[in-house]
C-alpha positions, 0 to 999 in steps of 0.5 A, a space after each residue: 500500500 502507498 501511504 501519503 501522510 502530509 509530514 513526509 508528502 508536502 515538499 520544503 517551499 510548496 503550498 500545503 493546502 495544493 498538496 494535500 489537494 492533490 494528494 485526496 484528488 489522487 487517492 484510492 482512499 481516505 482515512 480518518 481517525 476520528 477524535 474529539 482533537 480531529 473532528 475539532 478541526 476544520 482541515 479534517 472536516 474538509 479533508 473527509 468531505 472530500 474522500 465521502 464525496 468521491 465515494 473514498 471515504 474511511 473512517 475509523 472512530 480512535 476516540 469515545 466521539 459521535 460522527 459528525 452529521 454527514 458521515 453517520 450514515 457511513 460505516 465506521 470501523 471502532 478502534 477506540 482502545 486498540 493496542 496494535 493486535 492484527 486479529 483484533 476483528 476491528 482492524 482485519 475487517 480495515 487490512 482486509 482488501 476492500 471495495 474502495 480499491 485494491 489496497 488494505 484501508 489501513 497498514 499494520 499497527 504503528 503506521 497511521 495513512 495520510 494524516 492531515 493537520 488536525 488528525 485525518 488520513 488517506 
C-alpha cells in the first residue's frame, strides 16, 4: 500500500493546502481517525468531505466521539482502545482488501495513512 501522510508528502517551499489537494484528488482512499482533537478541526472536516464525496471515504472512530452529521450514515470501523493486535476483528475487517480499491484501508499497527493537520488520513 502507498501511504501519503502530509509530514513526509508536502515538499520544503510548496503550498500545503495544493498538496494535500492533490494528494485526496489522487487517492484510492481516505482515512480518518476520528477524535474529539480531529473532528475539532476544520482541515479534517474538509479533508473527509472530500474522500465521502468521491465515494473514498474511511473512517475509523480512535476516540469515545459521535460522527459528525454527514458521515453517520457511513460505516465506521471502532478502534477506540486498540493496542496494535492484527486479529483484533476491528482492524482485519480495515487490512482486509476492500471495495474502495485494491489496497488494505489501513497498514499494520504503528503506521497511521495520510494524516492531515488536525488528525485525518488517506
Amino acid at each position: 500500500m502507498d501511504v501519503w501522510r502530509d509530514k513526509e508528502g508536502i515538499v520544503t517551499c510548496t503550498a500545503w493546502s495544493a498538496s494535500i489537494e492533490n494528494a485526496l484528488r489522487d487517492a484510492k482512499c481516505v482515512v480518518v481517525l476520528c477524535s474529539e482533537h480531529a473532528l475539532a478541526s476544520h482541515f479534517v472536516r474538509d479533508e473527509a468531505a472530500i474522500g465521502r464525496n468521491a465515494n473514498e471515504l474511511v473512517p475509523v472512530e480512535i476516540g469515545e466521539v459521535e460522527p459528525p452529521i454527514g458521515y453517520r450514515g457511513i460505516q465506521t470501523a471502532n478502534l477506540v482502545g486498540w493496542t496494535g493486535d492484527v486479529e483484533h476483528p476491528e482492524h482485519r475487517k480495515l487490512a482486509a482488501p476492500s471495495s474502495i480499491g485494491s489496497a488494505p484501508a489501513i497498514p499494520t499497527a504503528g503506521r497511521r495513512c495520510r494524516r492531515g493537520r488536525g488528525g485525518g488520513a488517506r
